[in-house]
N, C-alpha and C positions, 0 to 999 in steps of 0.2 A: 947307493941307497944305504940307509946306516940300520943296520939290523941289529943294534946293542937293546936290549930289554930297555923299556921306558923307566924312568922313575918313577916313584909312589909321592904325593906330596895331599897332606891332611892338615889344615892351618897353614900353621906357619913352619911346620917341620917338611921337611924332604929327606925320604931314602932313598938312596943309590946304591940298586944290586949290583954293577957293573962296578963302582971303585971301594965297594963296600962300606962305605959310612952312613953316617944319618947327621944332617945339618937343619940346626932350628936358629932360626929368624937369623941365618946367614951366616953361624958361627959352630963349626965342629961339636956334635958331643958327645961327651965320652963315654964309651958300652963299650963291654966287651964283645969280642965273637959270636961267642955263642948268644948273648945279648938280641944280636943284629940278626942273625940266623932266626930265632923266635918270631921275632919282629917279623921279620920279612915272609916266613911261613906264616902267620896270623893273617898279613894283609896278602897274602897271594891266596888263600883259601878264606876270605871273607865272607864269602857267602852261605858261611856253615859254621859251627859251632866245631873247633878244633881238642880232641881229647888229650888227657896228658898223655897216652901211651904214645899215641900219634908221635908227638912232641920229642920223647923221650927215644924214638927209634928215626925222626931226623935231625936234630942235632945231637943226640947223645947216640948213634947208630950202633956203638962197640965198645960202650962201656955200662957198665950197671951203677947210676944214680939212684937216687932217693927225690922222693917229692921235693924237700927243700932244697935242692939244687935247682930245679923247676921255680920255685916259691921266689927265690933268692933273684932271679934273673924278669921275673914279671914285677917284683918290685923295684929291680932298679929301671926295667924301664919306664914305669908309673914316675921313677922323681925326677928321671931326666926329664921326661916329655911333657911333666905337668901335671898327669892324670891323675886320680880320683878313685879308690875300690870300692869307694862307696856310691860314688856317682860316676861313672867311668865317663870319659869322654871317645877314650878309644881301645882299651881292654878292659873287656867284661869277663868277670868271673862265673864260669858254668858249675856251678856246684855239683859237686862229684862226676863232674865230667870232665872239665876243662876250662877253653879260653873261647872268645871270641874277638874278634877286631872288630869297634861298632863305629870309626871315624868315618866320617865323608871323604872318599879320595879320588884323586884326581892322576892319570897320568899324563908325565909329562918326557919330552924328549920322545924321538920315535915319531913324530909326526901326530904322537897324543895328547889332546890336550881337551879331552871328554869328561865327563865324571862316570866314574869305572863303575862297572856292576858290583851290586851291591843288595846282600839280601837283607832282613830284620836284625836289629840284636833283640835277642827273644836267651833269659836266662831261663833252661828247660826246667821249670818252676812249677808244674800243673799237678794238683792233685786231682783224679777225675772225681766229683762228689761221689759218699758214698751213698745208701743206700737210700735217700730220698731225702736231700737239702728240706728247710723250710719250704721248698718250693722242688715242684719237678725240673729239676737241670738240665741240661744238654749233658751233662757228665756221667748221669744215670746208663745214657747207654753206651757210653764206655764201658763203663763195670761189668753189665747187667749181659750182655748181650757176645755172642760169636765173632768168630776173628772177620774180619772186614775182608770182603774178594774184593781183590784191586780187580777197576775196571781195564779196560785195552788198554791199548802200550800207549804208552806218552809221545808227546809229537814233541817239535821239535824243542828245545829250551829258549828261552824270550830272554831281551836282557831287561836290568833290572835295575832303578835307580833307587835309592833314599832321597827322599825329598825333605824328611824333616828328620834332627837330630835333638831330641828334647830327651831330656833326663827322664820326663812323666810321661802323658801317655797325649799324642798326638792321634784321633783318630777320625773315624767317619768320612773321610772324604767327598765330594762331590765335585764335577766337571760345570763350569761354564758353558750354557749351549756354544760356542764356538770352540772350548777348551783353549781359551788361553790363559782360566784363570781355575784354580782351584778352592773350594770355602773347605774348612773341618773343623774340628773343634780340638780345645788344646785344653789342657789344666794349668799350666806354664804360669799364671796369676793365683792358684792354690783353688780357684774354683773353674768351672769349665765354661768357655765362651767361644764363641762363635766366629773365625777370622776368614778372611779372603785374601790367597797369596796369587800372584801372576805366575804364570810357566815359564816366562820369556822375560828378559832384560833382567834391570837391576831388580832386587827382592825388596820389593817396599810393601809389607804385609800392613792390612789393615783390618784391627777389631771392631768385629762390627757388632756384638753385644756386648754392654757394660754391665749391667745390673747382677753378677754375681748367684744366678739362679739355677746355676745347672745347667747350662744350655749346649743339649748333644745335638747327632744325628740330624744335621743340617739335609737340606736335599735343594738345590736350584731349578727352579722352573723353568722350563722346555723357551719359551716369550723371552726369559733373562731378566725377568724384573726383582722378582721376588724368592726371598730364602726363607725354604719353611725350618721348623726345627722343633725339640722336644724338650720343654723344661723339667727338669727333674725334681727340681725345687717348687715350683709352682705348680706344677703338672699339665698335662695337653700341649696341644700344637701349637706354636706360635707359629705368624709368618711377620715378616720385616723386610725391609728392600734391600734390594743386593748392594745399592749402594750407599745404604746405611738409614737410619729415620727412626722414626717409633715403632716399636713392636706389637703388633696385636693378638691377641688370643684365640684361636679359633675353635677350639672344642677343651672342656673341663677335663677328658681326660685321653689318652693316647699317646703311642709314640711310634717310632721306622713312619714315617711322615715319606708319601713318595707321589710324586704328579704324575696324575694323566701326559698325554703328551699336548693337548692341547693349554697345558696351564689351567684350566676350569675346575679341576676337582682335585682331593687329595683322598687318596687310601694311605688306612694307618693300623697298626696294632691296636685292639682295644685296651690296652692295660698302659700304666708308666716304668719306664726305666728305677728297679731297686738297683741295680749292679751292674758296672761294665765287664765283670770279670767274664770270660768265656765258659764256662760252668753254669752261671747265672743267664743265662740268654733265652731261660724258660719264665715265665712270672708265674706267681703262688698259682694264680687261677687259671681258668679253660680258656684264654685271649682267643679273639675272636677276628678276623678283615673288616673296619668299615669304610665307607667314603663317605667323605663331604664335599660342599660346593666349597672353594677356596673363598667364596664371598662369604661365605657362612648360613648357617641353615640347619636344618636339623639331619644328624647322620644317617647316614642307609647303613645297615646292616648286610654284607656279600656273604658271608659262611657262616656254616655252622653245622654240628657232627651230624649232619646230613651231607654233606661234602666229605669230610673224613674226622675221622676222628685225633683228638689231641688239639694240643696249643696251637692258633695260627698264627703267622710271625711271619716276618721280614716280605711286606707286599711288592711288589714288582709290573707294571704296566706292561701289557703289549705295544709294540709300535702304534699299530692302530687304533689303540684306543677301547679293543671291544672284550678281552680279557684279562684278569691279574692272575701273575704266578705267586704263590706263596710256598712256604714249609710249613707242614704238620708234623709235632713232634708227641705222638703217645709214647707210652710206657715201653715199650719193643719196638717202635724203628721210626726213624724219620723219613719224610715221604715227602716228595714237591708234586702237588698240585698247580693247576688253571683253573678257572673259573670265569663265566661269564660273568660280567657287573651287576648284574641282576641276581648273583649267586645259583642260577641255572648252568647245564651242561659243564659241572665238575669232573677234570678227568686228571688221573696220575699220570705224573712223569716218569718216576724212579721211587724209588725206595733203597733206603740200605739200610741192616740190622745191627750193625755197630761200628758208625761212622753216625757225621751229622754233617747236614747240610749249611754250612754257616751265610749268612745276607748272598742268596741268590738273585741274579737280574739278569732281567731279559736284555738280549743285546739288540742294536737298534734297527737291523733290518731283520729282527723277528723271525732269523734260522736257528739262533743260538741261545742257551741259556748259561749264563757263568756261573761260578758257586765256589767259594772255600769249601774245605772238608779236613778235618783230624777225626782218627779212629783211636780204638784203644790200642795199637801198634803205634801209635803217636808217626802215623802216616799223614804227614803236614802234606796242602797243596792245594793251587788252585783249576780249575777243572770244565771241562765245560759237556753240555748235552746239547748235540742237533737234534734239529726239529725238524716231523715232516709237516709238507704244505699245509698250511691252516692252522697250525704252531699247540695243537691239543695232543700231539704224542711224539715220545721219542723215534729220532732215527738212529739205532745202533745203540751199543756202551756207552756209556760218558769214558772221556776222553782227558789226559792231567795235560794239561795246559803248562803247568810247573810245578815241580816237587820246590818248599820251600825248607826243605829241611827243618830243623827244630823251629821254624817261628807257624806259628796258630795266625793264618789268613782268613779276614771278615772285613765286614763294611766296602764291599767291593762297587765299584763305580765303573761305569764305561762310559766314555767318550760317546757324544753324538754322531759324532763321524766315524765310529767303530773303531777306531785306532790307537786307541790308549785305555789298558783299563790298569787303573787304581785300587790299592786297597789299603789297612793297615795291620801292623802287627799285634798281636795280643801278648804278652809277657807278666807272669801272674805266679806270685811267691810267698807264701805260706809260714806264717811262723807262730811260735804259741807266747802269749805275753802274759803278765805277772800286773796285778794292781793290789795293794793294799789295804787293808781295808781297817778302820777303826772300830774304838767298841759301840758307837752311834753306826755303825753299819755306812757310815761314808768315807768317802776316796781318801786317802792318808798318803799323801802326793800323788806323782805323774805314773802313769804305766810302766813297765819296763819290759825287753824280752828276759825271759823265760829258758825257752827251748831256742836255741839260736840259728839250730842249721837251716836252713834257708830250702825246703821243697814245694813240689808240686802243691802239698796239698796237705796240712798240720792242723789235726781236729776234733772233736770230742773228748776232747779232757775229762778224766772223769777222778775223784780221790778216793783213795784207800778209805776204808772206813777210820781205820786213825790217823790221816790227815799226812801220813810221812811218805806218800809213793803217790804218782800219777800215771794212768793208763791210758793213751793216746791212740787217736790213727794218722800214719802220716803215709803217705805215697811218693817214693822217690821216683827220678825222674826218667820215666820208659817201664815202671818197673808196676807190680802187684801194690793193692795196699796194704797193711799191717798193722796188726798192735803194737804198740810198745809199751816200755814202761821206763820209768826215772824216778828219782827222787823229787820230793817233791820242792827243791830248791834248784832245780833243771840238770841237776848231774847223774852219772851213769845211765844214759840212756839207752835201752836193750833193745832189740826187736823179739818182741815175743811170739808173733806169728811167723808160718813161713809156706803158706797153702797156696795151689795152686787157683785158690778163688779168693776175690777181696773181701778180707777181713774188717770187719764195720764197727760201730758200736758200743765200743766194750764200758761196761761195768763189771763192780766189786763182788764178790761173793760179801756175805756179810763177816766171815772170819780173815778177810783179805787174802785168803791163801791160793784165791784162783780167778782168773777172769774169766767173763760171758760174754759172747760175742755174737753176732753173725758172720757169715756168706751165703752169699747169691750164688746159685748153680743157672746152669739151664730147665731143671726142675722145681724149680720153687726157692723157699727159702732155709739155709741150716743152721739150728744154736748149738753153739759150743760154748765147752768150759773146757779153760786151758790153767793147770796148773802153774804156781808160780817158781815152786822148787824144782819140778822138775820138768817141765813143759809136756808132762802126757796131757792128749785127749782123749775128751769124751764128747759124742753128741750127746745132745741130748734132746733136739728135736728135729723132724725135718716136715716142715709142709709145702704141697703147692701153691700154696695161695704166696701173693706177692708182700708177706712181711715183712714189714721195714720199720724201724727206731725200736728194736724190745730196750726196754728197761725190766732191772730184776728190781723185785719190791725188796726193801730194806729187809723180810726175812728169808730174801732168798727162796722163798714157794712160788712165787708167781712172775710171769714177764706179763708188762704191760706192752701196748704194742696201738703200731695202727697199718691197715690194709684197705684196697683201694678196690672195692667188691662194684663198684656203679659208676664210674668217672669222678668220684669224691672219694676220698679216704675217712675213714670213721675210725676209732679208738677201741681197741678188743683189751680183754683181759683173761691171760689161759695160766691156768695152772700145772706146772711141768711135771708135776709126779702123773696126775691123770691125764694131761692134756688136752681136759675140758675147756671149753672157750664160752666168753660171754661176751658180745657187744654190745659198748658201754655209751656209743651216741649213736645217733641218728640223723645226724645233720647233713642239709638239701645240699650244701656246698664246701662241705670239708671240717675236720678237723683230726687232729694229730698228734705226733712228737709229744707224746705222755711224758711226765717226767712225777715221781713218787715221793711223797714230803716224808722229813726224818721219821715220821713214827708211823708212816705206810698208810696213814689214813685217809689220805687227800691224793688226786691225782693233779695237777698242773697241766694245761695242752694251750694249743693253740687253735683258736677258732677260724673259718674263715665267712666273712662277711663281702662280696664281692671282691675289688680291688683291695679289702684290707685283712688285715690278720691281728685278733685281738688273744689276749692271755684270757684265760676262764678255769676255775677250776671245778672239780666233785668230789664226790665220795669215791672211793676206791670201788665202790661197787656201779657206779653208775648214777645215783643219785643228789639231788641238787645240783643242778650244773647250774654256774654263775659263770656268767661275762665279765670281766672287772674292766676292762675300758671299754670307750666307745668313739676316740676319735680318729678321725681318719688316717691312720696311717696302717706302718706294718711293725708286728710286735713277736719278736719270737722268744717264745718261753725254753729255758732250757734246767733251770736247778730250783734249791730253795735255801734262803738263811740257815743255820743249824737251829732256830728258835721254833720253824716253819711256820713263822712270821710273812716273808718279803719272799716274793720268787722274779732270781736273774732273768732278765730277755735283751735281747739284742733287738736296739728299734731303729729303725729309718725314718726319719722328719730334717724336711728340707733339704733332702739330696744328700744325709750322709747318715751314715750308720756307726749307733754308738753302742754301750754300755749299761744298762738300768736297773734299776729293780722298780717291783710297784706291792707296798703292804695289804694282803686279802684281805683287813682287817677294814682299815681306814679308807682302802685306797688310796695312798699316797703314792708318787710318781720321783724318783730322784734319779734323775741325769748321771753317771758317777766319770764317763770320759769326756772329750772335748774333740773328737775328729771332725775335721769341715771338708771330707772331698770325696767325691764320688767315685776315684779312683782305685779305694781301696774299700775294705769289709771289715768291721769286728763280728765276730760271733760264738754262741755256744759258751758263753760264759759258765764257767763250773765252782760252785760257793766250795771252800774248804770245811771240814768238821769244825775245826776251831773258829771258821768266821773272819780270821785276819787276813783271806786273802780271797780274789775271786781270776782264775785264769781263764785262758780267753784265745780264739782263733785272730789273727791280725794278716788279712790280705791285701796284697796292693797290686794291682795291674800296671805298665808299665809298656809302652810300645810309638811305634813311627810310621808314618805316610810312606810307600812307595808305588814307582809308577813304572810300567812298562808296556812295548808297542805290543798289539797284537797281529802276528803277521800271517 
């Protein structure tokens, strides 16, 4: 029997540990040693995100290099092999960590001729949101909350295929009732649509939505006839035939679309998909479970914070028919519930106080429940809960089914004959970009980056009062978030915080000489001011209440602010010498994210209106509140012109989020970017003093299909 290690072969390249080379499309090429050593440790630990130290202590074991010896030997394998650091095809760059190998590989020789395990390439790119997105995030309880008690020990490891290798983001998965064929949805055509690939033979993939509208979170029905799915662009459920035809609409608004088992009905999110990033996986408002008849008809309403409290999300069918599991995600912990369909006899699975429970599903003989999970220990994995008889309570722990190291597992699927379940990776990287702006206050060309390095999570830009430094929050990867600061043409960028609590927020003192910030404790909320010369602090507040977005008013006396006193957030205004407070709205369904015009007199927020979120401004004291739009989308206010004329917001129309302003005068409305993909985010645009420039958060998720048996 020949027991020589297999060879690796990804395309059209084969390497060979055994005679030490590496031969592409049949012909020797040329690397050096150490070259092939890299190489070969990259694709032997593929299923992990590889650090340089790693690296550096097995091929360089007893000597002391330098990064650019590292640098030197990843780029020339990128020119032999073909590859790409922008687009990798099979080494991916971990910013400030390392490498990863992201090829499809296959061994061969050895009696193998499988496709090898293989986990996500996921660049560890996440910033957890800080203290309350335009929308309550799943990121929130990262920051917000206690270290994460890992449940019981983990059974045994499963292996692990890649099934899609797309530069963009391959996601959603869903199984064929027999599972021989899988649908998801891809961006691969710049906008997202709907395809159906077979598990078995040749790979003859077929798209089965044209129309360019966004089209996620497919789900196939139990009978096999029909794929329901979520436009983002258009909004609501559609359903369409699995084998292709006209699409129809079933409800105006909703998304996570998932069938009964009988095919008859669909439970769904009440709100639409603004964002695939995994941060975003909450919507602005209180989402709620409803079902429809898949024929159509008017919806039932299943929950509501009579069941539990917080967002409901990602619905889930019992085998039989007669309950749905969902997630509840309030402010401090996310919870899986049951419920009967009648929204009677709700009862808790689990809870955990900082972790989230990502697209949980009941598995099909109704013992088991599966679920991704990342915590703020960037504890990736997927996981499962038994259930006792009658499937309304846990039996025991939940249980890791698989640690996925650095990749963020959702959208999980299982097989109707329990023996496969699917999911995809989430991969999401953060960076601050620059646009220009003329003295008409429009775009004066294309975008550009800014701040270049590439993390978790790059945001709140805010400028100096004279316009020459910028004050940021970025979160590196595994790491605290923090201030920093730069110039304001993106160079010398500092870290100005360094707390053992995430640093949010920051604004200027109005002499520039110091920032104001927050953090979240376990007690409430803390402002600080952190000097620029020499990084002392000071508090200078601390409350229990839960606030989040202060803004310092241009004379530095006052933060504006908004807290979340009734299931809505309202807009407060407190004075930091007294620490008197006044709140400044009253509204049934929210409003927030204050932000303070040049001459302090005007506050700018964001209102919310059901599914939308409109700009509105007042008086700094509370009075005249004005709405300035009213159509249906989402509008997030963040700055103002230096005229306080025009105030910046990021808005979503048609499945993708851009750039704006809108004048409180006129109301005028100007478009200023051009993004078209729902892959990615801009946000938090910050105007400069002089007006020539407006910068800006630039997110883009990124991730692939994998599948594996469960045994």
């Amino acid at each position: 029997m020949d027991t020589h290690p297999p060879n690796y072969q990804f395309d059209n390249v084969e390497v060979r540990p055994r005679s030490f080379e590496v031969v592409k499309a049949g012909a020797a090429v040329s690397l050096e040693p150490k070259s092939i050593r890299v190489l070969l440790h990259l694709i032997e630990n593929r299923d992990r995100a590889v650090s340089k130290e790693e690296l550096f202590q097995t091929v360089w074991p007893d000597t002391t290099v330098s990064d650019n010896a590292l640098t030197r030997v990843i780029a020339q394998l990128r020119r032999e092999l073909g590859d790409d650091a922008r687009e990798p095809r099979y080494i991916q760059t971990i910013p400030t960590l390392g490498y990863r190998f992201v090829g499809a590989v296959r061994l061969i020789g050895n009696g193998a001729s499988r496709p090898a395990e293989k986990t996500s390439s996921l660049r560890v790119s996440l910033v957890a949101v800080g203290l309350m997105l335009p929308a309550m995030t799943v990121g929130a309880y990262l920051v917000y909350h206690g270290r994460y008690s890992t449940p019981s020990k983990a059974q045994t490891e499963h292996e692990l295929v890649q099934l899609t290798t797309s530069a963009g983001f391959d996601t959603s998965p869903t199984f064929s009732p027999n599972a021989d064929s899988l649908a998801y949805c891809s961006d691969r055509t710049g906008r997202f649509e709907v395809y159906v690939r077979p598990l078995h033979g040749a790979i003859q993939e077929t798209q089965l939505t044209t129309d360019g509208a966004q089209n996620v979170q497919p789900a196939w029905s139990p009978n096999g006839k029909s794929i329901a799915y979520h436009s983002a662009a258009k909004g609501g459920i559609w359903i369409i035939p699995s084998s292709g035809g006209l699409a129809r609409q079933l409800t105006a608004m909703g998304s996570q679309p998932a069938w009964s088992p009988d095919s008859r009905r669909i439970a769904y999110r009440s709100e639409n998909v603004f964002s695939l990033a995994p941060t975003d996986l909450i919507s602005p408002g209180k989402s709620a479970i409803y079902v429809v008849a898949a024929s159509g008809g008017a919806p039932q309403r299943v929950t509501n914070a009579s069941n539990a409290n917080g967002s409901h999300v990602f619905p889930s069918w019992s085998p039989d028919g007669t309950r749905i599991l969902f997630a509840a995600y309030s402010e401090k912990t996310a919870e899986l519930w049951t419920t009967r369909v009648d929204g009677s006899s709700a009862r808790k699975i689990a809870a955990l106080a900082s972790a989230v429970f990502l697209s949980p599903v009941w598995g099909p003989d109704g013992s088991r429940i599966f679920y991704g999970s990342y915590s703020r220990a960037h504890d990736f994995g997927l996981w499962q809960v038994r259930l006792k008889a009658g499937g309304d309570e846990a039996d025991g722990e939940p249980m890791r089914l698989k640690s996925t190291g650095t990749v963020i597992p959702r959208d999980l699927a299982v097989s109707r004959d329990g023996k496969r379940l699917a999911y995809s990776s989430s991969n999401t990287s953060s960076t601050l970009w620059r646009l220009n702006m003329d003295n008409e206050a429009h775009a004066a060309g294309e975008p550009s980056p800014l701040y270049k390095d590439v993390v978790w999570r790059t945001s709140y830009s805010s400028f100096s009062p004279d316009g020459q430094r910028i004050a940021f929050f970025a979160r590196l990867f595994g790491g605290q978030g923090n201030v920093w600061v730069m110039s304001a043409d993106g160079a010398g960028a500092t870290q100005l915080t360094n707390g053992l609590d995430m640093a949010m927020s920051p604004t200027w003192t109005p002499d520039g000489s110091a920032i104001v910030y927050t953090r979240r404790t376990g007690n409430g909320t803390q402002v600080w001011r952190t000097s620029i010369a020499d990084r002392s602090d000071k508090l200078l507040l601390e409350d229990p209440a839960l606030l989040a977005w202060p803004r310092l008013s241009p004379d530095g006396a006052e933060i504006a602010y908004h807290r979340d006193d009734a299931g809505f957030a309202n807009i407060w205004r407190m004075n930091l010498a007294s620490h008197e407070s006044k709140q400044l709205t009253h509204e049934a369904e929210g409003a927030g994210y204050p932000a303070w015009s040049p001459d302090g007199r005007l506050l700018a927020y964001e209102v919310t209106r059901g599914a939308n979120a409109y700009v509105a401004i007042m008086d700094h004291d509370g009075g005249h509140q004005t709405q300035l739009q009213s159509d249906p989308v989402l509008n997030w206010s963040f700055s103002w012109s230096p005229d306080g004329r025009k105030i910046a917001f990021a808005g979503f129309r048609e499945g993708a989020w851009n750039i704006w302003w809108i004048d409180r005068l006129t109301r005028e409305q100007k478009k200023l970017t051009s993004y078209d993909s729902l892959a990615g985010f801009v946000r938090y645009p910050s105007w400069s003093p002089q007006g020539d420039r407006i910068v800006f958060e630039n997110s883009v998720t990124r991730g692939n299909i994998y599948v594996f048996d469960l045994k």
